[in-house]
C-alpha positions, -999 to 999 in steps of 0.1 A, spaced: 105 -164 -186 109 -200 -197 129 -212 -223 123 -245 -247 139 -267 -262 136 -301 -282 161 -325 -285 159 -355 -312 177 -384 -307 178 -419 -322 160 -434 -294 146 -405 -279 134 -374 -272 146 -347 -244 118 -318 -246 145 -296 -221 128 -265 -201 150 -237 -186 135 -210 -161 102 -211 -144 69 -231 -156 42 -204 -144 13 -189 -158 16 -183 -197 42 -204 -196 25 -232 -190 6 -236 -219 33 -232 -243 54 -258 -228 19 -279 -233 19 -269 -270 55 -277 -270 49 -313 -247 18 -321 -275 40 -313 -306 68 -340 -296 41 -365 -284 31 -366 -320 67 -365 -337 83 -387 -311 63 -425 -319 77 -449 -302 112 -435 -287 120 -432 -252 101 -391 -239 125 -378 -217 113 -342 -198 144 -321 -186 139 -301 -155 177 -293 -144 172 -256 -152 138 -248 -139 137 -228 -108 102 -230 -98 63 -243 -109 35 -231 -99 -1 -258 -97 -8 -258 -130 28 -267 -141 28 -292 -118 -5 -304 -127 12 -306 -166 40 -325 -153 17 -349 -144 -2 -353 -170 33 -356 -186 44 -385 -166 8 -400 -169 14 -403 -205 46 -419 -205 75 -392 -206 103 -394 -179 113 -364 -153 147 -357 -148 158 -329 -129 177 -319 -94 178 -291 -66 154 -297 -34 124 -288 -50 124 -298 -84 136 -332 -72 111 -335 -45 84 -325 -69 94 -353 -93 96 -377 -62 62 -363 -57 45 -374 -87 65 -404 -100 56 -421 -68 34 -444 -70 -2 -438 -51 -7 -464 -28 -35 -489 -37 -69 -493 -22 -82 -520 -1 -115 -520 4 -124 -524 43 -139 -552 55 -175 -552 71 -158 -558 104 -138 -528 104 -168 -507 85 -189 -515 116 -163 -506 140 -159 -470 120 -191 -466 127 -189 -471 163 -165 -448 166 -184 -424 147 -215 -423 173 -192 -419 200 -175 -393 190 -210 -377 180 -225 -386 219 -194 -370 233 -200 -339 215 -233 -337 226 -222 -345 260 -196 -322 265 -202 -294 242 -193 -284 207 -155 -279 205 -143 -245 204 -145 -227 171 -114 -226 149 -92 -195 150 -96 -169 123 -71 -171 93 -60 -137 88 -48 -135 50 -22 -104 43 -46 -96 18 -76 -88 43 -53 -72 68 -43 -43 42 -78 -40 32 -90 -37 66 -62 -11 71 -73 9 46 -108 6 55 -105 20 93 -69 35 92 -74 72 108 -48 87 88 -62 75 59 -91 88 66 -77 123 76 -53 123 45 -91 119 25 -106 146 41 -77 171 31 -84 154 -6 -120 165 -3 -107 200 13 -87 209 -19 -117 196 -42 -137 225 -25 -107 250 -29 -110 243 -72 -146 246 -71 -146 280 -48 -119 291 -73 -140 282 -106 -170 306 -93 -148 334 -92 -153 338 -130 -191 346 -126 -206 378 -121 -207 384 -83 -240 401 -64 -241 423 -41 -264 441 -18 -259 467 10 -291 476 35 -287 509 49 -308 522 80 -310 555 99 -330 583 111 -319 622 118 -307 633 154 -317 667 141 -343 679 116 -322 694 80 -345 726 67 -341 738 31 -341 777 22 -349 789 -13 -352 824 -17 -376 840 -41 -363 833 -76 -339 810 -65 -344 779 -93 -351 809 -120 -374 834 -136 -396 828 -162 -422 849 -183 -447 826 -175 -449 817 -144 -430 842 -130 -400 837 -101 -398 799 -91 -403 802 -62 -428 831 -61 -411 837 -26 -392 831 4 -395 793 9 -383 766 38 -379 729 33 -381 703 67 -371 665 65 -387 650 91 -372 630 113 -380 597 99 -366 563 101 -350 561 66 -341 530 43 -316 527 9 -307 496 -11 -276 495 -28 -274 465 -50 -248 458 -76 -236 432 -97 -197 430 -114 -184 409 -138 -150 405 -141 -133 408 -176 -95 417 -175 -90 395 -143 -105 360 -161 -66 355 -175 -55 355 -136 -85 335 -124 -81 308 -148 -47 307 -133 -58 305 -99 -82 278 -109 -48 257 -128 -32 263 -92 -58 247 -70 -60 218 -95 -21 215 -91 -27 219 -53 -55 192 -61 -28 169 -78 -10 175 -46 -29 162 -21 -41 132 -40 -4 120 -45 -1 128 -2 -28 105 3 -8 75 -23 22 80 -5 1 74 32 -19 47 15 14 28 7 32 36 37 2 23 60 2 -8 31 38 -13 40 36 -12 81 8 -39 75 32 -59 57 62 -58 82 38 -61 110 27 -92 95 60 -110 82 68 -104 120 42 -126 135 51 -152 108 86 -151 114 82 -157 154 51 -180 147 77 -205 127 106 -197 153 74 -210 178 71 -240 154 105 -248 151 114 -245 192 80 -271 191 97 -296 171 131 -289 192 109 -300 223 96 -331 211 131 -343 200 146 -333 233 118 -352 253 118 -379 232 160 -377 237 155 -375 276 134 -406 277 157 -429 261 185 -417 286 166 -416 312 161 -455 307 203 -465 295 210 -443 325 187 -473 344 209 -499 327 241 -477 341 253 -476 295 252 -434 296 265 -408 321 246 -389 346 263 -357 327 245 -370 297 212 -367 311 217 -337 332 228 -319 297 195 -330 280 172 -316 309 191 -282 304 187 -282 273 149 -293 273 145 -265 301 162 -243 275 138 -247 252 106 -245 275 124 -211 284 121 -201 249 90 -215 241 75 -189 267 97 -159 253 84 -164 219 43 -172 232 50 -138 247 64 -120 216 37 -132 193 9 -123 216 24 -83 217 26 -88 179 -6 -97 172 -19 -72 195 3 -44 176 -12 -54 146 -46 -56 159 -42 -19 169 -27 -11 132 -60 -26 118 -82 -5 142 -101 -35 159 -98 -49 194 -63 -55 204 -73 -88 219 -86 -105 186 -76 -132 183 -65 -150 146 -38 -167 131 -13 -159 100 -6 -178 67 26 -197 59 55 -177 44 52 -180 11 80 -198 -8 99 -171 -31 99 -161 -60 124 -141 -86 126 -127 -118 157 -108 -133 151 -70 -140 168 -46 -155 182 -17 -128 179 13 -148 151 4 -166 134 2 -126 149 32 -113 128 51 -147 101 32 -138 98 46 -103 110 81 -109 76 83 -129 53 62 -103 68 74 -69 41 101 -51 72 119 -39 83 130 -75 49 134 -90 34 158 -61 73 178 -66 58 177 -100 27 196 -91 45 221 -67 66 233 -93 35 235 -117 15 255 -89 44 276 -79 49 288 -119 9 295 -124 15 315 -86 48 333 -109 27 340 -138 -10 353 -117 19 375 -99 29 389 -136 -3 394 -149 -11 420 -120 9 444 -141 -25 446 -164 -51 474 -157 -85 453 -140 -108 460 -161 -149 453 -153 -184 455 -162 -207 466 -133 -249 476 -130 -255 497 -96 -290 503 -85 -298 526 -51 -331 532 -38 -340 553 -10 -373 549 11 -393 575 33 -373 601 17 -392 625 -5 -362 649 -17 -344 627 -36 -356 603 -66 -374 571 -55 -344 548 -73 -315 549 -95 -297 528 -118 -261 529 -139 -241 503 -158 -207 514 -166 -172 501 -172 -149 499 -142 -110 500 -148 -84 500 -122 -48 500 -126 -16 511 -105 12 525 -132 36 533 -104 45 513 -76 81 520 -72 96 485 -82 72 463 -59 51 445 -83 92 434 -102 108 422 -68 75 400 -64 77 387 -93 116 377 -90 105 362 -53 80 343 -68 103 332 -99 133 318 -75 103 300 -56 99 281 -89 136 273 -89 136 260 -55 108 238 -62 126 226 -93 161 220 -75 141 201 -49 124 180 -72 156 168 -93 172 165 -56 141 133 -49 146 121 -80 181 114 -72 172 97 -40 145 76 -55 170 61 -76 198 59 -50 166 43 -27 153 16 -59 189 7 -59 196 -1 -25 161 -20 -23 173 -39 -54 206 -46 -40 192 -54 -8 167 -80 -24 191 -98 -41 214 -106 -15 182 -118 6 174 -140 -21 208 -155 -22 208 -159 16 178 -177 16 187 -200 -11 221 -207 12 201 -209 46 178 -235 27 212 -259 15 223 -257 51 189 -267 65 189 -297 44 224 -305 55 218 -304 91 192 -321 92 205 -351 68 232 -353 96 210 -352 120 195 -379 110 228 -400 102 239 -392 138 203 -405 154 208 -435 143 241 -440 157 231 -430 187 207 -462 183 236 -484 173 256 -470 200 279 -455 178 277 -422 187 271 -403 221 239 -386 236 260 -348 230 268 -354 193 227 -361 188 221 -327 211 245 -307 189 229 -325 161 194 -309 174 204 -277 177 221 -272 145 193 -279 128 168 -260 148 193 -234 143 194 -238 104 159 -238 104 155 -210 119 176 -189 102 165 -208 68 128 -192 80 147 -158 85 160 -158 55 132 -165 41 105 -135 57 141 -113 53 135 -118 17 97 -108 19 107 -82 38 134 -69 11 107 -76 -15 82 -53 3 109 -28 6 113 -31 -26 74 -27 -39 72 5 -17 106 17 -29 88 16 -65 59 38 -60 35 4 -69 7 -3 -51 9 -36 -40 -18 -53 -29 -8 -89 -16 
């Protein structure tokens, strides 16, 4: 958000900015910076910074076009007053080389280029690994993801086995035997009836063998179901919720893998710059243990003075091995986490600088009751377990179904060659002594549980967004002190160095000097990657998928 304002004056004109010059913003503090150009003539353009937290590059590219065009920056804190330093200074002028010192360029040029090709090309740079790629790359080859996406595709199948359930199902039954024994047939004389015609049927006494065959009969049917669609369509709703389910499972992994990526990350930058800064400790110290090392020639410091600098500097070498050591494991851990070798090697980006922007709590916790997977897939369980209630009511209802049955026999010659019926098939159980009712009340507390558990994550998402939020602002406010306190050190530092020079101050004050501002800038970088780190925290606290 960025606030502006426009103040006329006599002899000038203060175009005043509050909050931070980013984005959107930018452009309407440009409409804003063009409208006083053309009111303001000839009066004094005066551009008031005081209040603005940060700018991003095209803000600052606007300042400078500001400044370019005549208007005056006014503003303090570190950064905006180092950013007006920045462009207000004036670029230093070019003096075109002479041909004496183009030549020798030149010279120096080809000899670089024949050592090259004398020695070897130098070794290739190390790879940059954004934060960005690395949670791309983790989603790409992360095994759990992967397994989380084949139980996604296992509960696709599971709605698409339950939708074919409301076809007509086929059937067919291939039936084979022969007789241990022959069956004979006896009709006495007049046994199927007399008639004036033809006389008794049969005229007499008449037997009947089946042979002992090998005997074949086909049973084929085909049932559609009509009763039982209300209770398949429920199933079907189930296995969608169960669906629903799994898909939120596989959100929730994806951001927690996201998240590990993240941590894993701001690790190896935070013990990268604690590297960086026990670097810059070791040049001071070396630097400090030459000078003494000649005054303790000339008999102007103490032996104690230089013995304290070598422990110090063999302090530091200590700790520049510890922390070698810790970033290699690192790098290797998050090697693993990315499934590639864990010897790859690459470096990290610089911490970013931070970034804030007031919110409202409530108005988050809402936000993340309806994005977090948690809630949603309690959501879905509570849906399931109600269609799992109501398929368990609907048994009560007689099943009710079309069917067509066809048989046929072969190498039998008693019975008919084939035979077909379509009917109506209803089943139903009117008595079942109370069963079917204490299902149904298990399956309706079931519901009840699901709902009491869902309202229970509910209330710990919002107890968790608050936390994170609480969390994230005191890391914000830390790193804002840590940063004060880093400049401050090392301003003293620097007022303390040179009276060591001047002799007005002892070889201990400038190695107490040292460390406190190795040890402000350290925690300054702590505070810092704490705050990304209470940021991520934050992101994954929210249900958002964050990608950078």
């Amino acid at each position: 958000m960025l606030r502006i304002s426009v103040f006329n004056e006599p002899y000038s004109v203060t175009l005043k900015a509050e909050g931070k010059i980013i984005q959107d913003w930018v452009s309407e503090l440009r409409n804003a910076w063009l409208a006083m150009l053309s009111e303001a003539g000839k009066r004094k353009k005066v551009i008031d910074l005081f209040n603005v937290s940060f700018v991003d590059e095209l803000g600052r590219q606007l300042l400078k076009d500001m400044h370019a065009a005549g208007a005056q920056l006014v503003g303090s804190g570190p950064m905006i007053s180092g950013l007006i330093e920045e462009i207000q200074s004036p670029a230093p002028k070019y003096r075109p080389r002479t041909l004496k010192k183009v030549l020798l360029s030149l010279l120096f040029l080809l000899l670089v280029g024949l050592a090259k090709a004398a020695f070897g090309q130098a070794p290739p740079a190390r790879e940059v690994l954004k934060l960005q790629d690395a949670i791309r790359m983790a989603r790409n080859n992360n095994l759990q993801i992967k397994i989380q996406q084949l139980e996604l595709s296992k509960a696709n199948d599971s709605v698409a086995i339950a939708k074919t359930k409301r076809l007509a199902s086929f059937s067919t039954d291939l039936y084979g035997s022969g007789l241990l024994a022959p069956i004979s047939f006896t009709f006495d004389r007049g046994a199927l009836g007399t008639f004036p015609a033809t006389g008794p049927i049969p005229d007499k006494k008449t037997e009947i063998t089946a042979p002992r065959n090998f005997n074949f009969f086909v049973n084929t049917q085909v049932r559609q179901p009509i009763s039982q669609i209300y209770r398949i369509n429920l199933g079907v709703r189930a296995q969608e919720a169960g669906k629903k389910i799994a898909s939120e499972q596989a959100r929730q992994l994806d951001q927690q893998v996201v998240h590990d990526v993240r941590e894993a990350y701001l690790a190896i930058v935070q013990t990268r710059s604690a590297l960086v800064a026990n670097r810059s400790r070791l040049s001071s110290l070396r630097e400090l243990s030459r000078v003494l090392q000649a005054r303790l020639q000339l008999q102007t410091v103490l032996p104690a003075d230089m013995m304290e600098a070598k422990a110090a500097l063999a302090r530091a070498e200590q700790d520049e091995l510890t922390y070698n050591d810790d970033l290699a494991t690192r790098k290797e851990q998050l090697n693993v986490l990315l499934g590639r070798d864990p010897a790859t090697e690459f470096e990290v980006e610089a911490v970013p600088a931070m970034e804030w922007q007031d919110q409202d709590l409530p108005s988050l916790q809402a936000r993340a009751v309806a994005l977090r997977p948690e809630v949603r897939a309690y959501d879905q369980r509570e849906k399931a377990a109600d269609y799992d209630r109501r398929i368990k009511k609907a048994e009560r209802l007689p099943d009710v179904g079309a069917f067509v049955n066809y048989i046929s026999p072969f190498n039998v010659d008693v019975v008919p060659r084939y035979t077909a019926a379509a009917g109506i098939q209803v089943t139903w159980e009117p008595f079942d002594w109370g069963r079917r009712g204490h299902e149904l009340a298990q399956k309706e507390k079931i519901v009840e549980q699901t709902r009491l558990a869902g309202q229970q994550q509910r209330d710990a998402v919002r107890i968790e967004v608050a936390h994170a939020f609480r969390s994230l602002q005191e890391a914000r406010m830390l790193a804002e002190v840590t940063q004060l306190n880093a400049e401050a050190a090392q301003e003293r530092l620097r007022v303390v160095t040179n009276q060591f020079e001047e002799r007005a101050a002892l070889a201990k004050d400038v190695l107490d000097a040292q460390n406190k501002v190795a040890d402000a800038q350290h925690k300054q970088q702590e505070a810092l990657l704490a705050y990304w780190k209470a940021k991520a925290d934050f992101v994954k606290a929210m249900g958002e998928d964050y990608e950078s």
